[in-house]
KOLKEKE-310054 format. One record per atom (N, C-alpha, C): residue number from 1; residue in one letter; atom name; x, y, z. Coordinates in nm, 2 decimals, always signed. Each point is the difference from the previous one (the first is absolute). Last residue first. Layout:
<rs>
r num:NUM | residuo:A | atomo:CA | px:X | py:Y | pz:Z
...
</rs>
This chain:
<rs>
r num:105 | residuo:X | atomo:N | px:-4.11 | py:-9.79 | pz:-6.41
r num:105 | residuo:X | atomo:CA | px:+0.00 | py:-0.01 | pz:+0.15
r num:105 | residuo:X | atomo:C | px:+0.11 | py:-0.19 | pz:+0.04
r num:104 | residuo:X | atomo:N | px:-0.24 | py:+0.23 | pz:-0.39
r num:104 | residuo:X | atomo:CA | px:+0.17 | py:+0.06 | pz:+0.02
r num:104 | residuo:X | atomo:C | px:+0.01 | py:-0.07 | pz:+0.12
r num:103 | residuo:X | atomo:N | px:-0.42 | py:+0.04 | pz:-0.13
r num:103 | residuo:X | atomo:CA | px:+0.04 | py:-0.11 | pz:-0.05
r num:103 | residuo:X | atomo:C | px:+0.14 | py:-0.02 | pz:+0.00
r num:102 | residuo:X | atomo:N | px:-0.26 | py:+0.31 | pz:+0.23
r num:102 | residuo:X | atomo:CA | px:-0.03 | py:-0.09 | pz:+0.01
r num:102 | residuo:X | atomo:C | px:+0.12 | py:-0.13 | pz:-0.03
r num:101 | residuo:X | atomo:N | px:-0.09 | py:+0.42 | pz:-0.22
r num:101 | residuo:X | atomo:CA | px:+0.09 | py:+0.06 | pz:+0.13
r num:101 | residuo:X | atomo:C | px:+0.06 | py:-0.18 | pz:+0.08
r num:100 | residuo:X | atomo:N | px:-0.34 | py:+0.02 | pz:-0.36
r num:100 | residuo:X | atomo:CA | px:+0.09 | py:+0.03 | pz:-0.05
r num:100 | residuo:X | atomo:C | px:+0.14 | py:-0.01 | pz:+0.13
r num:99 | residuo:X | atomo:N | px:-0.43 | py:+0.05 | pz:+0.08
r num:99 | residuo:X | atomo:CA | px:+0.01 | py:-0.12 | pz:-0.02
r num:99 | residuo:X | atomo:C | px:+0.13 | py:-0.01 | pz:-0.04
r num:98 | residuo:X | atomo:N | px:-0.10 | py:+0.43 | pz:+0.11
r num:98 | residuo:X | atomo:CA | px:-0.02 | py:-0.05 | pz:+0.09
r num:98 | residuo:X | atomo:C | px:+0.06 | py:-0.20 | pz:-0.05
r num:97 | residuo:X | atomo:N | px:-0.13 | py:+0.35 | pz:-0.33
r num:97 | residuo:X | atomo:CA | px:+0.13 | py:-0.02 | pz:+0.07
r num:97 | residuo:X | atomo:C | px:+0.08 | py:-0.05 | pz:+0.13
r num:96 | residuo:X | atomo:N | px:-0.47 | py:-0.10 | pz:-0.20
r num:96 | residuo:X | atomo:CA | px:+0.13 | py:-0.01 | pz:-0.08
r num:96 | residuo:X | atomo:C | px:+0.12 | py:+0.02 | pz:+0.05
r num:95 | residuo:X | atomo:N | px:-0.40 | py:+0.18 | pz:+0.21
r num:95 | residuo:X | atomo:CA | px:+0.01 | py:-0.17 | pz:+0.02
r num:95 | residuo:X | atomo:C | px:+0.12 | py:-0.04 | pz:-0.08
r num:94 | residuo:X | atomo:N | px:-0.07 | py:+0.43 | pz:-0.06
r num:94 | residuo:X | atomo:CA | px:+0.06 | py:+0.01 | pz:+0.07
r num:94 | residuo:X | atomo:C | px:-0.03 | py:-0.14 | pz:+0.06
r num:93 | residuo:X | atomo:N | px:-0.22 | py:+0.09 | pz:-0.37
r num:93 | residuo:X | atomo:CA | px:+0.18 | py:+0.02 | pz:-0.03
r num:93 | residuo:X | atomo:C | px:+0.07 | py:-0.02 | pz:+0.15
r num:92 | residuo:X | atomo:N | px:-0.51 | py:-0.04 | pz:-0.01
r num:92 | residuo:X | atomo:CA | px:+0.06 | py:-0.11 | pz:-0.11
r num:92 | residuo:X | atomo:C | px:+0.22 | py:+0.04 | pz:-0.01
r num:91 | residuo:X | atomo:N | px:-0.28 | py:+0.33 | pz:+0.21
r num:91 | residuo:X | atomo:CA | px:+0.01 | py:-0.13 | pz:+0.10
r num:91 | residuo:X | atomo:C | px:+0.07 | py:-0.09 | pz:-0.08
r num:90 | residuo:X | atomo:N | px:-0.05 | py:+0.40 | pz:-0.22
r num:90 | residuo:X | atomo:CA | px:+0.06 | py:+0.01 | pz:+0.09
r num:90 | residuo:X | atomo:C | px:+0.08 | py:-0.15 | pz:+0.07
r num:89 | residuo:X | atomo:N | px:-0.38 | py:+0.03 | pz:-0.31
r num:89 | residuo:X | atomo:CA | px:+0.09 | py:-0.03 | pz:-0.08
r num:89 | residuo:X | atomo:C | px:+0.11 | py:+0.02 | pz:+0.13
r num:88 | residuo:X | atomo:N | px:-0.43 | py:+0.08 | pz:+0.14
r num:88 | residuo:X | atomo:CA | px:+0.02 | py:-0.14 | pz:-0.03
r num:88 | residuo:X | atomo:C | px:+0.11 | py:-0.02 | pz:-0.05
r num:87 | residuo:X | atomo:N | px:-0.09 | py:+0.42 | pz:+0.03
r num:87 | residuo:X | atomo:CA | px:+0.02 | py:-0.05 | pz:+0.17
r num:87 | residuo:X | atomo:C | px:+0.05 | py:-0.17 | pz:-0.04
r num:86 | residuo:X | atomo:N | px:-0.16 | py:+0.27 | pz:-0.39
r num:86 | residuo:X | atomo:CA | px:+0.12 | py:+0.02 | pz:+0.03
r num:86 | residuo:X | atomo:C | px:+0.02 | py:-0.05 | pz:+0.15
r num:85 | residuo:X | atomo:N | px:-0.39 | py:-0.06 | pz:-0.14
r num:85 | residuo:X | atomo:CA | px:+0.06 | py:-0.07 | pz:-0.02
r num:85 | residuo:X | atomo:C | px:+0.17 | py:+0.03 | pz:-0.02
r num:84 | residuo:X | atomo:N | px:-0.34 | py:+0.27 | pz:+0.24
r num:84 | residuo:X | atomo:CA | px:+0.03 | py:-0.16 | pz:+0.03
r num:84 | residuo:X | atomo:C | px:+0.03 | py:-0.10 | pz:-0.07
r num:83 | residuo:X | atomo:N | px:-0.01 | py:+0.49 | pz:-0.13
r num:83 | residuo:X | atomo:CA | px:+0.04 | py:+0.00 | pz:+0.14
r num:83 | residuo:X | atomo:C | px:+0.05 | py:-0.19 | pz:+0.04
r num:82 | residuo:X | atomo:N | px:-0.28 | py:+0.14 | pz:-0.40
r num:82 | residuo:X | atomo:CA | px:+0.14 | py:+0.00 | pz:-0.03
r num:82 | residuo:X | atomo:C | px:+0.11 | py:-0.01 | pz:+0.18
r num:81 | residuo:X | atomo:N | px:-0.48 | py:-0.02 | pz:+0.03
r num:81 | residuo:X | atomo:CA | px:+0.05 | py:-0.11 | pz:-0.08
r num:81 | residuo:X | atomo:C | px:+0.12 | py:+0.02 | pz:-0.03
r num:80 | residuo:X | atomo:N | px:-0.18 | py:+0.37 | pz:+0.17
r num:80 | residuo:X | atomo:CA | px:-0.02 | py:-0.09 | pz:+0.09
r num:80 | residuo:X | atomo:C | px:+0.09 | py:-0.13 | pz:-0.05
r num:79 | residuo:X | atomo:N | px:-0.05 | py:+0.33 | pz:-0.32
r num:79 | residuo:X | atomo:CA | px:+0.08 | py:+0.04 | pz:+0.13
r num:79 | residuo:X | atomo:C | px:+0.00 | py:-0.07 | pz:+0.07
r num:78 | residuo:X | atomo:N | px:-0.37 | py:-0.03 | pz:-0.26
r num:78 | residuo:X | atomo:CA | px:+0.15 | py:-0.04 | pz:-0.14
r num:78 | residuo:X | atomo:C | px:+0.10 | py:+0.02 | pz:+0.17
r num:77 | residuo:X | atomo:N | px:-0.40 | py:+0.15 | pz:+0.15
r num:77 | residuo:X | atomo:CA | px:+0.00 | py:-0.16 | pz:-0.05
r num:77 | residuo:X | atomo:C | px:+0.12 | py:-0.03 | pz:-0.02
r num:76 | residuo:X | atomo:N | px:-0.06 | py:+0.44 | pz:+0.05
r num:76 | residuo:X | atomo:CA | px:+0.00 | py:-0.08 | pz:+0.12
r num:76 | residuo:X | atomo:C | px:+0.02 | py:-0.12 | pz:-0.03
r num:75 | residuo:X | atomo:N | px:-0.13 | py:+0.22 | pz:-0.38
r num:75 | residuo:X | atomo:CA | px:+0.16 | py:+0.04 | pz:+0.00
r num:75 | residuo:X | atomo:C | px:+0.00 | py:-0.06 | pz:+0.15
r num:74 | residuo:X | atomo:N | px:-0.40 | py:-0.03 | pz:-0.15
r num:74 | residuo:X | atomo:CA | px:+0.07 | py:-0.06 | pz:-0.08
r num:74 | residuo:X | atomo:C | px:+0.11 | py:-0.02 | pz:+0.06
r num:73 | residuo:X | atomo:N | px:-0.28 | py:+0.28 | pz:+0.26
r num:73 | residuo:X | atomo:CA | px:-0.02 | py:-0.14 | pz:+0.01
r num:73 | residuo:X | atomo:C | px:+0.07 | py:-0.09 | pz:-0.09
r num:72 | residuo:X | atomo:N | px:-0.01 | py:+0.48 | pz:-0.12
r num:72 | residuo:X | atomo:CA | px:+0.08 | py:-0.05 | pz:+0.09
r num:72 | residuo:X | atomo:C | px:-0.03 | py:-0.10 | pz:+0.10
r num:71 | residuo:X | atomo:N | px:-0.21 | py:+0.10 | pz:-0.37
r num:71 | residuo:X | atomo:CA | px:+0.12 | py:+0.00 | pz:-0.04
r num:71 | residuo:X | atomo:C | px:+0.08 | py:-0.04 | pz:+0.10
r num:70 | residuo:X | atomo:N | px:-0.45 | py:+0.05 | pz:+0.03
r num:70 | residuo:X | atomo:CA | px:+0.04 | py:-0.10 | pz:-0.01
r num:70 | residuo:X | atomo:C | px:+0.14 | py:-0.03 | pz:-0.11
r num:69 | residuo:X | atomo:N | px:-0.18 | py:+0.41 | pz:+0.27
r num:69 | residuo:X | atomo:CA | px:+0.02 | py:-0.12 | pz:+0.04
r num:69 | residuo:X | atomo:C | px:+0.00 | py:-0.14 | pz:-0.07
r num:68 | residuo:X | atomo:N | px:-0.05 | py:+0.36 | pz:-0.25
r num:68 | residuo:X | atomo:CA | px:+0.11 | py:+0.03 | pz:+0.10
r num:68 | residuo:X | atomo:C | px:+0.02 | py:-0.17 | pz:+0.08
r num:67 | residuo:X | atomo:N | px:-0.36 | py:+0.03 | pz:-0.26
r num:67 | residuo:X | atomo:CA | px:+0.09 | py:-0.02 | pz:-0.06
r num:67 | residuo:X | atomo:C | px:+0.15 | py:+0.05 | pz:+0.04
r num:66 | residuo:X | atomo:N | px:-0.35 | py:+0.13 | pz:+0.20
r num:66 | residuo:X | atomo:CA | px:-0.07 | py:-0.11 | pz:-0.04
r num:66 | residuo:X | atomo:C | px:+0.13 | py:-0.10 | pz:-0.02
r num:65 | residuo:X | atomo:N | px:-0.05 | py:+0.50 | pz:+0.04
r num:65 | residuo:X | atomo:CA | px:+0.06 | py:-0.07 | pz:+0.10
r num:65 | residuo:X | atomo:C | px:-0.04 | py:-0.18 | pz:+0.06
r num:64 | residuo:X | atomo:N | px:+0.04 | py:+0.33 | pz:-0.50
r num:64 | residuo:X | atomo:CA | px:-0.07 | py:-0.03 | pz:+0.09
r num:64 | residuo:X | atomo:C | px:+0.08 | py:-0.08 | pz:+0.15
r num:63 | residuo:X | atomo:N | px:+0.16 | py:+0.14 | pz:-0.53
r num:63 | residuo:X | atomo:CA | px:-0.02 | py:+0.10 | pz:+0.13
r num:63 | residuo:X | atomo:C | px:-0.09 | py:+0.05 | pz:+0.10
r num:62 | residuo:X | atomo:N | px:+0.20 | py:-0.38 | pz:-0.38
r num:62 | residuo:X | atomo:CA | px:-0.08 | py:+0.06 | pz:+0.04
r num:62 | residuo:X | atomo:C | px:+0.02 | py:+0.04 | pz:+0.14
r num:61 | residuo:X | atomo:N | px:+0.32 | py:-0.24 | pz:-0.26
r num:61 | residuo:X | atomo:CA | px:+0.07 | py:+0.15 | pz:+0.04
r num:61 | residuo:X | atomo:C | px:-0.16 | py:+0.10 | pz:+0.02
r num:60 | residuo:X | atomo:N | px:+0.07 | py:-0.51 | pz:-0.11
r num:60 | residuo:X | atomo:CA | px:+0.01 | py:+0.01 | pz:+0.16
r num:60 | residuo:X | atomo:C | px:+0.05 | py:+0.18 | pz:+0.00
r num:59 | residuo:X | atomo:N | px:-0.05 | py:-0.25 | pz:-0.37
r num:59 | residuo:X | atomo:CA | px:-0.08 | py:-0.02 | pz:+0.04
r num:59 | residuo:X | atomo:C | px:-0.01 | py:+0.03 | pz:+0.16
r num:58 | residuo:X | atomo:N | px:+0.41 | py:+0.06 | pz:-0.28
r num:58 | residuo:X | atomo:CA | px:-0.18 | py:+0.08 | pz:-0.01
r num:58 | residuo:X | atomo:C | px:-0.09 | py:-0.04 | pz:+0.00
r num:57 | residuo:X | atomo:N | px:+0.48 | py:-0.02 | pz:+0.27
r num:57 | residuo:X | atomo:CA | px:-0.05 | py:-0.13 | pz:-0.11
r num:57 | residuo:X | atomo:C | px:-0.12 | py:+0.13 | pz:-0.01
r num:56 | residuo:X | atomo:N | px:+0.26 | py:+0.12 | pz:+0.26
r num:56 | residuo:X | atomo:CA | px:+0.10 | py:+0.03 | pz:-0.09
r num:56 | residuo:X | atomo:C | px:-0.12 | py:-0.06 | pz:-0.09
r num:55 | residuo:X | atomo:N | px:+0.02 | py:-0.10 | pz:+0.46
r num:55 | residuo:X | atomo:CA | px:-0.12 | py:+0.13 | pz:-0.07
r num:55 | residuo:X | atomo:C | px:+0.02 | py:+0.04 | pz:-0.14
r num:54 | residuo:X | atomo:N | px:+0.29 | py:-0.32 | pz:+0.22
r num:54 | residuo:X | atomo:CA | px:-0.12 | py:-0.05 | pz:-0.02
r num:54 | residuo:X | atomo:C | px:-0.12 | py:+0.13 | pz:-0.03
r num:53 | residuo:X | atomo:N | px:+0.46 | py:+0.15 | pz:+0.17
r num:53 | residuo:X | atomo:CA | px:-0.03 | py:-0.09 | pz:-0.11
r num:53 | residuo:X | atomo:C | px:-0.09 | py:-0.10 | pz:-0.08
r num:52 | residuo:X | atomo:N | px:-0.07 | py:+0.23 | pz:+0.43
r num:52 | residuo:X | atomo:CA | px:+0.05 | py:+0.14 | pz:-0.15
r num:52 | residuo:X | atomo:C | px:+0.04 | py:-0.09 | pz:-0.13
r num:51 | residuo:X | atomo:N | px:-0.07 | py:-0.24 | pz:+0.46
r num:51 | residuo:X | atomo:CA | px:-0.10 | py:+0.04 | pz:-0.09
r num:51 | residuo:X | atomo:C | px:+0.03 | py:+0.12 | pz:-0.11
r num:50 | residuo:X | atomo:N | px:+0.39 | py:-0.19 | pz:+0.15
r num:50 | residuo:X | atomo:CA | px:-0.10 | py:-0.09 | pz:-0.03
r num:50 | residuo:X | atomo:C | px:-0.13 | py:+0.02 | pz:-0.05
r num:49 | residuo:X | atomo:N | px:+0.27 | py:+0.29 | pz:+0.25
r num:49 | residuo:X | atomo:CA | px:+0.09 | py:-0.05 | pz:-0.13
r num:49 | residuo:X | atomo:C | px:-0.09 | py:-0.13 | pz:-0.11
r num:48 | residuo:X | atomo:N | px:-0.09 | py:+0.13 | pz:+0.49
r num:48 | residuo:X | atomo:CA | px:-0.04 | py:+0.11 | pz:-0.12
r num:48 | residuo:X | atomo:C | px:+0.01 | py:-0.07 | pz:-0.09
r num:47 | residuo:X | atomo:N | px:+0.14 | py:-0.25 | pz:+0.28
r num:47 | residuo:X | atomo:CA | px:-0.11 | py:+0.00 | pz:+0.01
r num:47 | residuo:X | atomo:C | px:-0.08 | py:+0.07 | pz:-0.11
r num:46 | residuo:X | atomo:N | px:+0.50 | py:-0.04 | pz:-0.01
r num:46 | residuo:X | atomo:CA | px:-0.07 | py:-0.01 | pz:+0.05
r num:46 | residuo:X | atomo:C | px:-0.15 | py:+0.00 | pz:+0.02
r num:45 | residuo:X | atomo:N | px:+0.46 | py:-0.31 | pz:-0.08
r num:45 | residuo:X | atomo:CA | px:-0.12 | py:+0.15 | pz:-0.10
r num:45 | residuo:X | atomo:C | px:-0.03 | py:+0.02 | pz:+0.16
r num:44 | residuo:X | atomo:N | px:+0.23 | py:-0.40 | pz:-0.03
r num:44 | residuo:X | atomo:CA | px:+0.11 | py:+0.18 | pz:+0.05
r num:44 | residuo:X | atomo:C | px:-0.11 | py:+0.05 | pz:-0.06
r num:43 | residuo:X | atomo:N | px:-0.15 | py:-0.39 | pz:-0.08
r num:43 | residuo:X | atomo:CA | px:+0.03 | py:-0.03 | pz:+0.12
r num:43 | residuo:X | atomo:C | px:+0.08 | py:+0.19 | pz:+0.02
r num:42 | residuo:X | atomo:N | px:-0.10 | py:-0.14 | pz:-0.43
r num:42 | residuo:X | atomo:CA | px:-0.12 | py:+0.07 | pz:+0.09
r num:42 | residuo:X | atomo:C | px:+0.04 | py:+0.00 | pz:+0.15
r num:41 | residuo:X | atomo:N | px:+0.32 | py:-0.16 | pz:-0.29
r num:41 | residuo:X | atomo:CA | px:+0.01 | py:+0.14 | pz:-0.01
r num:41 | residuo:X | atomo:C | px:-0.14 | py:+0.09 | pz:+0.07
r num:40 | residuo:X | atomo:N | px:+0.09 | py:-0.48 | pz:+0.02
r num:40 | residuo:X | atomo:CA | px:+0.13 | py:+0.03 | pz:+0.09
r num:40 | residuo:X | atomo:C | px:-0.07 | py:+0.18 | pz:-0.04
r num:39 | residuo:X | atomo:N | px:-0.19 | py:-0.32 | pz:-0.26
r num:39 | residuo:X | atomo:CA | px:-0.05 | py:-0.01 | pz:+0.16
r num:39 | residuo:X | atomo:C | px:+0.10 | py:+0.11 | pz:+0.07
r num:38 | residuo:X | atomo:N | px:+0.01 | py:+0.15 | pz:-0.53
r num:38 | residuo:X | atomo:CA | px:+0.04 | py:-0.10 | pz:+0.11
r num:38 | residuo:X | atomo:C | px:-0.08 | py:+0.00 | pz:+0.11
r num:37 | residuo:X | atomo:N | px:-0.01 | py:+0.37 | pz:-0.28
r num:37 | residuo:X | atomo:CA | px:+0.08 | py:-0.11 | pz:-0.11
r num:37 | residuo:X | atomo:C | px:-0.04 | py:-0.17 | pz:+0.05
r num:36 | residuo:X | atomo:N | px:-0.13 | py:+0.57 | pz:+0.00
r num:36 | residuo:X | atomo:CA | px:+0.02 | py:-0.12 | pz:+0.13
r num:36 | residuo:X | atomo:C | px:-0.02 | py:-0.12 | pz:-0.12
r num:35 | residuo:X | atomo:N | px:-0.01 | py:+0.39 | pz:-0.20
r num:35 | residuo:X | atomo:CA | px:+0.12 | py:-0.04 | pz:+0.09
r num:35 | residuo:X | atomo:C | px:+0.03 | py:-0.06 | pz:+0.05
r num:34 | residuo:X | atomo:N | px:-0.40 | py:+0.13 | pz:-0.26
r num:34 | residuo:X | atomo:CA | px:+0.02 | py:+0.10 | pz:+0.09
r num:34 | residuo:X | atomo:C | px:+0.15 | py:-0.07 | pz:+0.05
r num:33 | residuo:X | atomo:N | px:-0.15 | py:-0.23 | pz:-0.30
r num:33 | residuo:X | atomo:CA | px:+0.02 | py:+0.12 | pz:-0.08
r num:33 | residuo:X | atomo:C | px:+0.05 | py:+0.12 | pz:+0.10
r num:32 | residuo:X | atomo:N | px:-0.15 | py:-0.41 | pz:+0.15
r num:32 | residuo:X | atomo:CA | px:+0.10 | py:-0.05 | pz:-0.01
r num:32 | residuo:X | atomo:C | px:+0.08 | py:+0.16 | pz:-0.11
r num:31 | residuo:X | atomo:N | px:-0.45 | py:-0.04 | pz:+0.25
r num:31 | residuo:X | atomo:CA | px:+0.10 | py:-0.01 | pz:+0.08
r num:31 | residuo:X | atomo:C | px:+0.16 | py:+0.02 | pz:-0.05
r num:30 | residuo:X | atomo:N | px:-0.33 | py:-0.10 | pz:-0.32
r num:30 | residuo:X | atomo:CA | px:-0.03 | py:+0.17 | pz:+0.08
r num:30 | residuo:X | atomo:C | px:+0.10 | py:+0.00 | pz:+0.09
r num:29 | residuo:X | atomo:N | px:-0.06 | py:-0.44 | pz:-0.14
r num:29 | residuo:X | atomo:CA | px:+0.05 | py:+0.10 | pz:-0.10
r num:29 | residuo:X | atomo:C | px:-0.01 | py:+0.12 | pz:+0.02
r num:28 | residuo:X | atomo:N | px:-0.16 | py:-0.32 | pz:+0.27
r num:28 | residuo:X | atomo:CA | px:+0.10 | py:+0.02 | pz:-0.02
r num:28 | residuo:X | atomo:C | px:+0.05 | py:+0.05 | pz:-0.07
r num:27 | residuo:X | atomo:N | px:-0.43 | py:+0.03 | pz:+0.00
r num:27 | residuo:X | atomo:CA | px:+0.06 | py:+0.06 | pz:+0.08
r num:27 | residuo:X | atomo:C | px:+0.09 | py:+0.00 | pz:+0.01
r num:26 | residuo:X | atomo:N | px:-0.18 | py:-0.21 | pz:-0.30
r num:26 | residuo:X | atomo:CA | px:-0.02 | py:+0.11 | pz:-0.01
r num:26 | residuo:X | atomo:C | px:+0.06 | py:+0.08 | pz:+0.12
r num:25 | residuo:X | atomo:N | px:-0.06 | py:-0.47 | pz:+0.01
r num:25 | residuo:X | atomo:CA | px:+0.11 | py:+0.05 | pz:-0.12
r num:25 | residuo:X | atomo:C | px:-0.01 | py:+0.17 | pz:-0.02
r num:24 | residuo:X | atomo:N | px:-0.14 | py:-0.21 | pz:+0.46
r num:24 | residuo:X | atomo:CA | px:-0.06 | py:+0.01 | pz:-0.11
r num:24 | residuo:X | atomo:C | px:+0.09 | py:+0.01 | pz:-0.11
r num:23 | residuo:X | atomo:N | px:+0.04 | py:-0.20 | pz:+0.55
r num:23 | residuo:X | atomo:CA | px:+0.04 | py:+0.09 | pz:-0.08
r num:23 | residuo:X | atomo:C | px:-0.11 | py:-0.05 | pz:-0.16
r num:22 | residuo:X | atomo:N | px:-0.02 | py:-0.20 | pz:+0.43
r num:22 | residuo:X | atomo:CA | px:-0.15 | py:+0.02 | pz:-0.07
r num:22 | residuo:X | atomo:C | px:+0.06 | py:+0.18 | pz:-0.07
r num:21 | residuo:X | atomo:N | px:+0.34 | py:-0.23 | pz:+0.27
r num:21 | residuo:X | atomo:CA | px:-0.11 | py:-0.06 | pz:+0.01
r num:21 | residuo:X | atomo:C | px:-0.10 | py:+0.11 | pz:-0.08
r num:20 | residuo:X | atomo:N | px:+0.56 | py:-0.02 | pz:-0.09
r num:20 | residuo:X | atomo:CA | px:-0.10 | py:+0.08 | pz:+0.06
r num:20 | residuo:X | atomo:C | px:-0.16 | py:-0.04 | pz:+0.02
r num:19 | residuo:X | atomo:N | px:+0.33 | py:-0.13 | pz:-0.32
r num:19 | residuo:X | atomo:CA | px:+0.05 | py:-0.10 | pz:+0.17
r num:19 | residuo:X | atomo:C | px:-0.07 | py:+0.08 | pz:+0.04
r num:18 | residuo:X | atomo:N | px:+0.03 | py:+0.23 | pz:-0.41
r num:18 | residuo:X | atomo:CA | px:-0.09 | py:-0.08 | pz:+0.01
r num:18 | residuo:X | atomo:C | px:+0.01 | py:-0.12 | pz:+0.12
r num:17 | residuo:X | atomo:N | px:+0.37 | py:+0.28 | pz:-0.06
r num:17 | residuo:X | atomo:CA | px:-0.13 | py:+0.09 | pz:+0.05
r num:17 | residuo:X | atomo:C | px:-0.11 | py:-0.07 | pz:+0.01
r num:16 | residuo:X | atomo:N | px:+0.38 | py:-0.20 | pz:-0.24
r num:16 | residuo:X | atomo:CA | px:+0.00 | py:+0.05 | pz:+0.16
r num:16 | residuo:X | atomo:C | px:-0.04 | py:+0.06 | pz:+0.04
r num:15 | residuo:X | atomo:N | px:-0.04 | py:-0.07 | pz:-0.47
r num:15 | residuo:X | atomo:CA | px:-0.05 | py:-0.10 | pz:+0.08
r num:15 | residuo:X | atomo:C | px:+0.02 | py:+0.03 | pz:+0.17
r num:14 | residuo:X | atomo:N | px:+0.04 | py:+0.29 | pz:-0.39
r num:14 | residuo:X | atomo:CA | px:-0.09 | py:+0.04 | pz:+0.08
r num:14 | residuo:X | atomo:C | px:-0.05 | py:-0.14 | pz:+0.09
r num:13 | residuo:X | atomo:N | px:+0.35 | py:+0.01 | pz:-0.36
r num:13 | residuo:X | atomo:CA | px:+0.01 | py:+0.16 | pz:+0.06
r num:13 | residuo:X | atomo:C | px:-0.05 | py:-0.02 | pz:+0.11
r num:12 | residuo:X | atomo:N | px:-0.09 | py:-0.32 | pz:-0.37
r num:12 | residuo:X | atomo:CA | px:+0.07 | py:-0.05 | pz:+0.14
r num:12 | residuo:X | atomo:C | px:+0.05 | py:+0.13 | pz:+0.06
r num:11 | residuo:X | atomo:N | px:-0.49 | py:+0.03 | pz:-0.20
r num:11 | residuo:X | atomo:CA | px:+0.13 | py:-0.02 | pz:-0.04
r num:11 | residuo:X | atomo:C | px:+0.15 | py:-0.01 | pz:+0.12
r num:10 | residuo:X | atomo:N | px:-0.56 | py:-0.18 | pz:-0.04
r num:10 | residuo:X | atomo:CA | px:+0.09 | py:+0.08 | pz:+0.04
r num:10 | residuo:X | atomo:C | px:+0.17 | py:+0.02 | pz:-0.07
r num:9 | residuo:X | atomo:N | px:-0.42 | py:-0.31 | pz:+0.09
r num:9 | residuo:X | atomo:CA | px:-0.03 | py:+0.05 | pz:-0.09
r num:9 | residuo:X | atomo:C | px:+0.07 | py:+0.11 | pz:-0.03
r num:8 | residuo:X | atomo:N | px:-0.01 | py:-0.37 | pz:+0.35
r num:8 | residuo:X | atomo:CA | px:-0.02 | py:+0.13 | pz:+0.03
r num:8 | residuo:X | atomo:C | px:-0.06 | py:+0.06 | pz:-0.10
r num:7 | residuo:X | atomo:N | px:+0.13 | py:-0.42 | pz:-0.05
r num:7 | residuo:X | atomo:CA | px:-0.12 | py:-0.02 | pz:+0.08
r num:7 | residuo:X | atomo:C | px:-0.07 | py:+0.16 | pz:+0.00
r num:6 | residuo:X | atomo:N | px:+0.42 | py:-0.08 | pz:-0.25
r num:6 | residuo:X | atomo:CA | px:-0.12 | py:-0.01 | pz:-0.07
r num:6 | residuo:X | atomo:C | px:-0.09 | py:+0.00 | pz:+0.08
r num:5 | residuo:X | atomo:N | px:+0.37 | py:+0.08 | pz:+0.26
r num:5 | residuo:X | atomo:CA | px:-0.04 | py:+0.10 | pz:-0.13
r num:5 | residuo:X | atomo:C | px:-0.09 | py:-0.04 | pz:-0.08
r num:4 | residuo:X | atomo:N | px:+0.17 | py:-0.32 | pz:+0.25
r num:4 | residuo:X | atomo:CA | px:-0.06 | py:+0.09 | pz:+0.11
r num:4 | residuo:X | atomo:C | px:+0.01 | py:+0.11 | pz:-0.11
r num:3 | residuo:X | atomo:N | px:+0.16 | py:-0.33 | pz:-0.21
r num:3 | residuo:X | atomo:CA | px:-0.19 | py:-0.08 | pz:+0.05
r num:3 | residuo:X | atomo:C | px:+0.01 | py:+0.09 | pz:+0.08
r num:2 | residuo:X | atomo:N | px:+0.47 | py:+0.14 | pz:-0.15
r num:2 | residuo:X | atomo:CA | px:-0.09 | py:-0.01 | pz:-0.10
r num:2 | residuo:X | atomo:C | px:-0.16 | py:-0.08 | pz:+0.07
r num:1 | residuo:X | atomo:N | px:+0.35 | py:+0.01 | pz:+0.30
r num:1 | residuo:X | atomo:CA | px:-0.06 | py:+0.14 | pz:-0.02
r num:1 | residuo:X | atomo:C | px:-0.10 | py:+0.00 | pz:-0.11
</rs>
């Protein structure tokens, strides 16, 4: 954890957010003040939940539809990714229990 925190630049609060592709330290920290904590916690958000929380940030509370959308191109993004690597951690467990199952056999 300690060389994936220094790569990140992050505090370890905010490392499992940063597993998120082309996550920012700044965002996870927005994210992470708003609640969503975790892959698992954006996976149950919702969509909303996500851009309200990223609007939160002030650079993003201009009241153009410029910056609308590209709030919610962020928050799609972040969503997407948290989507498939929580699918990937799924698979990864359920090969496990499966192997596991396996090995009893």
């Amino acid at each position: 954890h300690h060389s994936q925190r220094i790569s990140f630049g992050v505090s370890t609060q905010l490392m499992p957010l940063m597993k998120i592709t082309n996550m920012q330290a700044f965002r996870a920290r927005i994210l992470y003040e708003n609640g969503l904590q975790s892959i698992e916690d954006i996976v149950k958000s919702s969509l909303e939940r996500l851009v309200l929380a990223l609007s939160t940030y002030k650079k993003f509370q201009r009241d153009n539809d410029i910056h609308k959308k590209l709030v919610f191109q962020t928050a799609q993004g972040i969503k997407y990714e948290a989507n498939a690597i929580h699918a990937r951690q799924q698979t990864l467990l359920e090969q496990q229990e499966y192997d596991d199952d396996s090995d009893s056999d």
